[in-house]
N, C-alpha and C positions, 0 to 999 in steps of 0.2 A: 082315802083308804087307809085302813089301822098295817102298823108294820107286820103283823101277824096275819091280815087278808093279804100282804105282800107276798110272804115268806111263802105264804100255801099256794101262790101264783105259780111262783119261782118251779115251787115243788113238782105243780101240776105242769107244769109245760117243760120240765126235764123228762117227766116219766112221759109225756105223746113226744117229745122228740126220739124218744131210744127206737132205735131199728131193731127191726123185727126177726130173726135166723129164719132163713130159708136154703137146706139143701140141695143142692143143684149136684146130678150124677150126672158124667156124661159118659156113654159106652163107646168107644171107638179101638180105632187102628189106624196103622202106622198103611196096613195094605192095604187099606179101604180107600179111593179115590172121591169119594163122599165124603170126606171123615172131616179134611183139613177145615171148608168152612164152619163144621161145629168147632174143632180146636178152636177156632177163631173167634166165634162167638161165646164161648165158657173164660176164654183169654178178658174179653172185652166187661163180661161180668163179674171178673174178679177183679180186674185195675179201675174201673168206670162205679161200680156199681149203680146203676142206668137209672133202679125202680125205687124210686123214693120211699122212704120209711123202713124199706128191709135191709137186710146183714146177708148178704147172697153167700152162701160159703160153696165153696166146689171141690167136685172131686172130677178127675180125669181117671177112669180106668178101661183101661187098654185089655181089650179081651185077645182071647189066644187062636183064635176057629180061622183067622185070617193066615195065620203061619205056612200053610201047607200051599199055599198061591204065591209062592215067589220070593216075599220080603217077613222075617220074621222080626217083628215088632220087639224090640229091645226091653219094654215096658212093661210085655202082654205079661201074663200069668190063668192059668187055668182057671185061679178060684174065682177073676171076677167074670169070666165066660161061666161060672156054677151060679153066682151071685146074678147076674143078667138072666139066666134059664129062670130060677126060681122067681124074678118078677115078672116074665113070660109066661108063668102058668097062672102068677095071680091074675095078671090085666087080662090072660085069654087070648094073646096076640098069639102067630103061626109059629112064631118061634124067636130065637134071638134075633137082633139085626142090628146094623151100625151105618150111622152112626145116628143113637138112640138117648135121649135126656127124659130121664125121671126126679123130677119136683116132689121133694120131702115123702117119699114114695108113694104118691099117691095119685098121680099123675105123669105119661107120657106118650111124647109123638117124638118126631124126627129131629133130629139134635140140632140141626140148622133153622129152624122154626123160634128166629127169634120174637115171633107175633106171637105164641103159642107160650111159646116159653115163660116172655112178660105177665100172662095171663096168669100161668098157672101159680106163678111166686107170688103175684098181688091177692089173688083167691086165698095161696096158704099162710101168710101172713094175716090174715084175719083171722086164723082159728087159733083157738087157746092153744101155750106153750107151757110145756114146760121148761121150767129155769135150770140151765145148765153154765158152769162160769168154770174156767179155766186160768188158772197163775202160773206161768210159766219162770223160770231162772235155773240157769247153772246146771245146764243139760236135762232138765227134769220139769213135769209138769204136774200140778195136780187138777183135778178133775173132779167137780162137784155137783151132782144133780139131788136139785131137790123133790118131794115125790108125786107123782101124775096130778096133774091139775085137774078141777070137777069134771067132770064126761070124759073125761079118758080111759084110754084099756085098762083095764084091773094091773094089768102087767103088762112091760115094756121089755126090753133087751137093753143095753147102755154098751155102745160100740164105740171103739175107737178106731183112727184110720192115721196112719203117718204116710207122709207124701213127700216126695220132691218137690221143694217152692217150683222150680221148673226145670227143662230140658230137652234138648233138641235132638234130631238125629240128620243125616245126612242119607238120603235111602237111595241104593241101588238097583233096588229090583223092584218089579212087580209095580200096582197102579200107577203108586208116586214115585216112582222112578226118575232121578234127577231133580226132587224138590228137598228142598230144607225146609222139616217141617218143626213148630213149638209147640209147647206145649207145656200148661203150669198146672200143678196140684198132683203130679203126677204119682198116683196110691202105688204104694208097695203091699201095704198089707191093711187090711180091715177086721179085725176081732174083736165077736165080744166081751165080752170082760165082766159084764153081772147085770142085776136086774133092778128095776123101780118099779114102786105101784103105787096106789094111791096115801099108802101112810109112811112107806119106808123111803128112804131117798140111797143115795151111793158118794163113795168117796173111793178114791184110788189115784195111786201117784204109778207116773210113767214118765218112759223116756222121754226126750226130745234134740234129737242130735243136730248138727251143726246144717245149716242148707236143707232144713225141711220145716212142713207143719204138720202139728197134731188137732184133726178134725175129733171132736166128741159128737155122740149124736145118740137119741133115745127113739126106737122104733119097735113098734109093735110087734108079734112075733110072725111070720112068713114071709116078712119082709113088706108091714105093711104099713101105715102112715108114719111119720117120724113127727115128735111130740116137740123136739130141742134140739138145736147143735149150738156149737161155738169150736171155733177155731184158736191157733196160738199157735206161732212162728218163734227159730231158734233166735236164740242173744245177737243173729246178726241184724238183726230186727227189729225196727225202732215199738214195735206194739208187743208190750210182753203181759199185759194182763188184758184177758177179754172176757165180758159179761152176756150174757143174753137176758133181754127181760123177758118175763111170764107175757 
């Protein structure tokens, strides 16, 4: 074999080795007594990564509906109990519920369903991506998508999400009453920030503070399949540049 049938070997089996982004939402609470084994399993996804060939990135967000039963969730926030409704009217389900995992949103069932779950990231890592890469340093990230890959939406949305690598609580009241629960990825805030389509792409620098990551992600408008993500963790972090392939 010529060093040049070598070199394109080489080439070809780096780009089938790259893992594939797959975002993984998980809707929960602190006072949901169902919740702890999805914590557990979105946990195991993110230290494990179980399903060979994908880049599982996650988000933990803590909805707010559970407040008024006892224990108020230290995590919860309104918007992503707004953000859980609006994919309750896409998928048709009765309403919100926890604890609930959505697959690059295009896909979900019950957040402990790690049969269901595997399924659905192997499925979405077969569909075209778009390329989203993230460089992180010195409190700051940039963020670069380039623009919709063939058959995708005309137009996307390009969100970002900053999280607490993780954190616990110690709960007094209500279901889990008496447990120490964890919990990693935990979203503060999700905005989005601008748009891609099939000729334009996006660039933007944002923060990235000390004890957290910043999730990127490209999603259709309604909150409907997600094209890219890629994550990037602070300087306490040994991973400060991360790529997604197409």
């Amino acid at each position: 074999m010529t060093r040049a049938l070598l070199a394109a070997g080489v080439v070809l089996a780096a780009a089938a080795a790259q893992d594939r982004p797959v975002l993984v939402e998980l809707f929960t609470s602190e006072g949901c007594s169902s919740c702890p084994p999805a914590d557990a399993l979105l946990e195991q996804f993110d230290r494990t990564q179980p399903v060979r060939g994908t880049d599982i990135i996650v988000l933990s967000e803590h909805v707010d509906y559970w407040n008024r039963i006892g224990w108020v969730d230290p995590f919860s926030s309104p918007a992503f109990s707004a953000r859980q409704e609006e994919y309750a009217r896409r998928f048709g389900t009765e309403g919100p519920y926890t604890p609930q995992m959505v697959v690059d949103g295009s896909e979900q069932f019950v957040g402990s369903d790690r049969r269901a779950a595997e399924a659905a990231i192997r499925a979405r890592a077969a569909k075209p991506r778009a390329s989203v890469r993230i460089s992180a340093g010195d409190g700051s990230a940039i963020v670069e998508v380039d623009p919709l890959p063939g058959g995708a939406a005309r137009k996307a949305g390009v969100y970002v999400a900053w999280a607490a690598e993780e954190a616990s609580s110690d709960v007094a009241r209500g279901e889990n009453k008496g447990r120490r629960l964890h919990h990693v990825a935990v979203a503060r805030e999700i905005k989005q920030v601008g748009s891609v389509d099939s000729r334009r792409g996006f660039r933007g620098n944002f923060r990235l503070d000390a004890g957290t990551r910043l999730v990127a992600f490209v999603q259709e408008g309604g909150l409907g399949p997600v094209w890219g993500a890629a994550v990037a963790r602070s300087a306490s972090h040994p991973q400060q540049q991360v790529q997604s392939g197409q």
